[in-house]
Phi, psi and omega in degrees: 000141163309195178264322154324288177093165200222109179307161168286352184263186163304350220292176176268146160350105159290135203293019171244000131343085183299319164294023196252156167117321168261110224260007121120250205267308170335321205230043176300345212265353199274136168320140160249164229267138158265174183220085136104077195047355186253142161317123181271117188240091174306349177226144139305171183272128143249190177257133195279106189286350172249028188310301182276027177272111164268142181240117170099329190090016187273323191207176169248196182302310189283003193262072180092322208055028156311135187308122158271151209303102174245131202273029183221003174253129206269321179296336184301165165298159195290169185287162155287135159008092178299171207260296177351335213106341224262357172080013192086319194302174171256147178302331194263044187255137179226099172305296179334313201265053171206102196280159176311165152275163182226325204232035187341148109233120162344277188251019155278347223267284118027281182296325194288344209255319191286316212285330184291317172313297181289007153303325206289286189342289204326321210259341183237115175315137152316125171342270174262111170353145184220136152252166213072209181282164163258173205249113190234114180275193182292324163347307218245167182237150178319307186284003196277328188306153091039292186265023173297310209116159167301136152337155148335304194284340195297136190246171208307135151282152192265166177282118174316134185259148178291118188297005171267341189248335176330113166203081178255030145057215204277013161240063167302327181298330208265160187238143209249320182289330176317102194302314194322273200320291154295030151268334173271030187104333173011282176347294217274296183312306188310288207302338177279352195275327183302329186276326185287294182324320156325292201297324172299334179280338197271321163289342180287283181345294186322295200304299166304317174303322191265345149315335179275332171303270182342308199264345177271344190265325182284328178292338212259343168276297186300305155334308179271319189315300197287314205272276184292025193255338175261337158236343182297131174270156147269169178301137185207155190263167188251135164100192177241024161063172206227136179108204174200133171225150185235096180281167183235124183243128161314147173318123163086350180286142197279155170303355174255338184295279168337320154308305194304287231281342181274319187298338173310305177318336176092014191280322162208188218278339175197171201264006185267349168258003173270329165318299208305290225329299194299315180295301165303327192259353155085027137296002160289010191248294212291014192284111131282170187255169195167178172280120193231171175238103161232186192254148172289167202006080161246131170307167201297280179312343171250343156274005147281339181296323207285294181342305194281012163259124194291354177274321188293000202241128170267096126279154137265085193265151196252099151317190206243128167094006171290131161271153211284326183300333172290312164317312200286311166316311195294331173286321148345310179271348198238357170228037159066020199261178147314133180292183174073320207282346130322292199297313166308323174276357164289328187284306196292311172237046160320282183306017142261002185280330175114043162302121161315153184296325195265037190249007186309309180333337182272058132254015178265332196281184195263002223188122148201050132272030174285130166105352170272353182237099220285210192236088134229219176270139158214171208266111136256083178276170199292356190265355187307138167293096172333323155336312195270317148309343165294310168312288153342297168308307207272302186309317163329276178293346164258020150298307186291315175320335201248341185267323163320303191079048173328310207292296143008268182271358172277340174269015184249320190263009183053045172261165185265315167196171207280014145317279175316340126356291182275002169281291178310336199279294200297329187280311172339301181295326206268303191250001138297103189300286198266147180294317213300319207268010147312320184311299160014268181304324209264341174283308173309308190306315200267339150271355177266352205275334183303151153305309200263022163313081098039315204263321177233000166055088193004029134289155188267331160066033183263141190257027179269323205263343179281310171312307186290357186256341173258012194004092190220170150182096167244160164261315181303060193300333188103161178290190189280316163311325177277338194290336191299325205271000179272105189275080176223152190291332177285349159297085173270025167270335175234004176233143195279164175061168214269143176336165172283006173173189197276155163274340162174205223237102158316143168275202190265323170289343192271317190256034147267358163272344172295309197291300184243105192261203206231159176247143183179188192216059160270133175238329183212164211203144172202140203267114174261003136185178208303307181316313199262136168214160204223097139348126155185172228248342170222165197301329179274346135323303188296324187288313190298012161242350152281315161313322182254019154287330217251359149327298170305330173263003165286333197279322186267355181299000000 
C-alpha cells in the first residue's frame, strides 16, 4: 500500500494522488499531474538494470523507456490490464486516504513505502497472483517474499500446552503473530519464556501431584477405616495370657478408656477389641473402674471374664452408714499395714485430703473426716498410701454433695449448714433399719428437731448417737436415767438438737431423704421385721407398738 493507501474496489487514483494520472503502460497517452509546472519523476533517472527484462510479457525495452511495473513499489507505473476483471485498477485505492502532499521528498518517501511493504508481504498475498519468477527490487530479499516458505529463525513446532500450565507472564503484551517482533530479537524473548515456563509448569506439575497424593492418601485412609470398622476384627491376642499385672482404671472411665489403658499395660493387643468384646458379651454396663489383677496378652474376652470376678479386682468397698474408725481398718487390712497407721494419718492430714470449706464444723466431732468418706467401691492396689485412698474417698464425696446441693437445701430446711445436713443423712442412715422406710425416718428427725415439740420437747432420744460416743452398736443403751447422767455432746437423751457431725458416712438414699423427707406428725417408729415398720404420732401409740415388736421378737427365738 501507498502511504495514501488503496481500497479493495475499482475507484479511481484519487486525484491529489502525486501518482495520479499515471496509468502505467495502458494508460500512457493520459496527462500526467504537473508539480508546480514540472513533470513529477519520483526517482532520478538512472539505468534501470532491469530495464530490457521482460515481466510477465508486459512490456519491452523500446516501449517509451517506461519504468516496469513493479507491483510492490507504490511509486512505480500503474499495473497491467487485471486478468481478473479488474480494468487495469488497482484494488487497493482509497480515494478518501490521500491527503495534498505538503513537504515531497521522494525518494525517502519511496524507501519508507518499500520497507512498509516488505514487512507486509510474508504474511499477505499480492492482489493478483503473477506467474513466472518474481520480482525483486534491490530492497528486497528472496526470503522476505510470501511464497519463500518459513524463515530461518522460525521455531520448531511445539505441542499444544495445556491452559492450565499456559504462563506467559509479563509477555503477554507482545503479539507472537507480529512480523516487527520477530526482527526484534523474537528468538532471544521465545527462548527466554520456554525457560520461565519450563520452570512454572514444573512447579505447576509439583502442586498437582501432590493435591492428587494427598486426596488419594486420605480417601484411601479413611477408606480401610471404614472397611475395617465395618468388615474388619481388630487385632486381639488368643488365649488367657500369661503372668501377672495389676492395672489401674481411672475413676469415670469409658469402655475405650479401659481398652487403652489395659493395652498400655500390655494386657491385650488393641482397645477396639476390648469394646467389640465388651458390647458382644453385653458386660459394658457391668465394667467398673478399679484396680484389677490380670494376665498379659489375653485376649479381649478373657480379660473381661477375668475383670467381672470379684476375686481379680483389688477393690475396697466402704458399706453404706460405716463408721470412719472402721473405714481406717479396713484400709489396713488391704494395704497390709499396722492397724492405727490410717488413723493416724486422718487425724495429722485432714486438711489436706480436700475438705469442703464448710466442713471447719468437724472440729468439734469426734472423728473428722466422718461423713466424709464416702461408701463405695474404690481402685486400691497394693503399693498404695493410706493418704491417698483416703483423698479418693473425700473426692467422692464432695462430688455428690455438690451434685446434691447441701449448701442449697440445707437454707431450704432452715438448718444453720450442710453439716447438719449431712448429720440428719447419717442419723436416717443409722436409725433406718430399711431404704423404704427413710423418708420416715428422716420426718421424725426434723420433727423431734421443733422447739414447740410436746412429745420429746426437742430430744431426739436415738440410741445410735449414744452407741457412737461409746463406739458400741448395741441395742442395750442402759436405761434412760443412767443415759441422762452420761455427759457427752453426742447424748442425744441429755442434749436438745442434732449432734456436733454425723455419726457415719450416709449413703445416697439417706441423703436424698434428708433433703427431701415424707410429711406426717411421726414422732416415734419401731421396725418389726424388714417388711414392716410402724409409726406413730404420740408416746401411747407408741408403746402399743411396741408391745407388738417385742411380741415379734419372741416369735423369732
Amino acid at each position: 500500500m501507498t502511504e495514501y493507501g488503496r481500497g479493495y474496489g475499482s475507484e479511481p487514483w484519487h486525484p491529489e494522488d502525486p501518482l495520479y494520472g499515471d496509468q502505467g503502460s495502458s494508460r500512457g497517452q493520459e496527462q500526467q499531474p504537473q508539480w508546480d509546472g514540472q513533470q513529477a519523476h519520483r526517482y532520478p533517472q538512472q539505468a534501470d538494470p532491469y530495464a530490457q527484462q521482460q515481466y510477465n510479457g508486459g512490456w519491452a525495452g523500446s516501449q517509451g523507456g517506461q519504468l516496469p511495473y513493479d507491483p510492490y513499489d507504490p511509486y512505480g507505473q500503474q499495473p497491467p490490464a487485471d486478468p481478473y476483471g479488474g480494468g487495469g485498477r488497482d484494488h487497493y485505492a482509497a480515494p478518501e486516504a490521500y491527503p495534498p502532499p505538503q513537504h515531497p521528498h521522494p525518494p525517502q518517501q519511496a524507501q519508507q513505502a518499500q520497507q512498509g511493504i516488505r514487512q507486509q508481504q510474508q504474511y499477505q498475498q499480492p492482489p493478483h497472483p503473477q506467474q513466472g519468477e518474481p520480482y525483486y527490487d534491490e530492497g528486497t530479499r528472496a526470503d522476505d517474499d510470501w511464497r519463500a516458505g518459513p524463515e530461518p529463525h522460525e521455531p520448531e513446532p511445539r505441542e499444544p500446552e495445556h491452559a492450565f500450565f499456559a504462563d506467559r507472564g509479563e509477555d503477554d503484551d507482545h503479539d507472537d503473530a507480529d512480523p516487527r517482533e520477530e526482527r526484534r530479537g523474537g528468538r532471544e524473548r521465545r527462548g527466554k519464556k520456554t525457560k520461565k515456563n519450563k520452570r512454572r509448569s514444573g512447579r505447576a506439575c509439583l502442586v498437582v501431584t501432590l493435591f492428587f497424593a494427598g486426596a488419594v492418601g486420605t480417601v484411601g485412609y479413611f477408606g480401610y477405616d471404614f472397611i475395617m470398622s465395618h468388615f474388619g476384627s481388630a487385632p486381639d491376642y488368643e488365649g488367657d495370657g500369661t503372668g501377672d499385672v495389676q492395672v489401674d482404671i481411672p475413676e469415670n472411665s469409658t469402655i475405650l478408656q479401659m481398652g487403652l489403658a489395659l493395652k498400655r499395660a500390655g494386657v491385650i493387643k488393641s482397645a477396639d477389641a476390648f469394646s467389640e468384646a465388651a458390647v458382644d458379651s453385653k458386660k459394658d454396663k457391668i465394667l467398673q473402674p478399679g484396680t484389677y489383677s490380670l494376665r498379659k496378652h489375653m485376649s479381649a474376652a478373657s480379660a473381661i471374664e477375668l475383670m467381672v470376678n470379684p476375686k481379680s479386682r483389688n477393690g475396697l468397698t466402704i458399706r453404706e452408714g460405716l463408721r470412719s474408725t472402721d473405714v481406717y481398718k479396713l484400709i489396713d487390712k488391704k494395704l497390709h499395714l499396722k492397724t492405727g497407721t490410717t488413723k493416724d494419718v486422718a487425724e495429722t492430714d485432714a486438711k489436706s485430703l480436700g475438705l469442703p470449706s464448710w466442713a471447719n464444723d468437724s472440729a468439734k466431732t469426734k472423728d473428722p473426716l466422718e461423713g466424709f468418706l464416702y461408701p463405695s467401691t474404690y481402685s486400691v492396689g497394693e503399693k498404695a498410701k493410706p493418704a491417698a485412698v483416703l483423698k479418693q474417698m473425700v473426692t467422692r464425696a464432695n462430688q455428690m454433695y455438690a451434685k446434691y446441693d447441701l449448701e442449697g437445701n440445707a437454707q431450704k430446711l432452715h438448718l444453720e449448714s450442710p453439716m447438719q445436713l449431712l448429720t440428719v443423712a447419717s442419723l436416717t442412715q443409722a436409725e433406718g433399719k430399711y431404704k423404704h422406710d427413710f423418708v420416715k425416718v428422716a420426718r421424725v428427725v426434723y420433727n423431734r428437731l421443733k422447739p414447740n415439740n410436746t412429745e420429746t420437747y426437742g430430744l431426739l432420744d436415738f440410741d445410735s448417737t449414744v452407741n457412737y460416743a461409746r463406739s458400741k452398736s448395741t441395742l442395750d443403751t442402759g436405761s434412760v436415767d443412767d443415759l441422762r447422767h452420761f455427759n457427752d455432746p453426742y447424748n442425744t437423751y441429755k442434749f436438745k438438737g442434732l449432734p456436733p457431725g454425723p455419726i457415719g458416712n450416709p449413703g445416697e438414699e439417706a441423703l436424698r431423704s434428708a433433703i427431701k423427707p415424707a410429711k406426717g406428725n411421726w414422732y416415734y417408729f419401731v421396725s418389726i421385721n424388714p417388711e414392716k415398720t410402724l409409726f406413730a404420732e404420740t408416746n401411747e401409740q407408741h408403746e402399743r407398738n411396741r408391745r407388738i415388736y417385742l411380741k415379734e421378737q419372741e416369735k423369732n427365738k
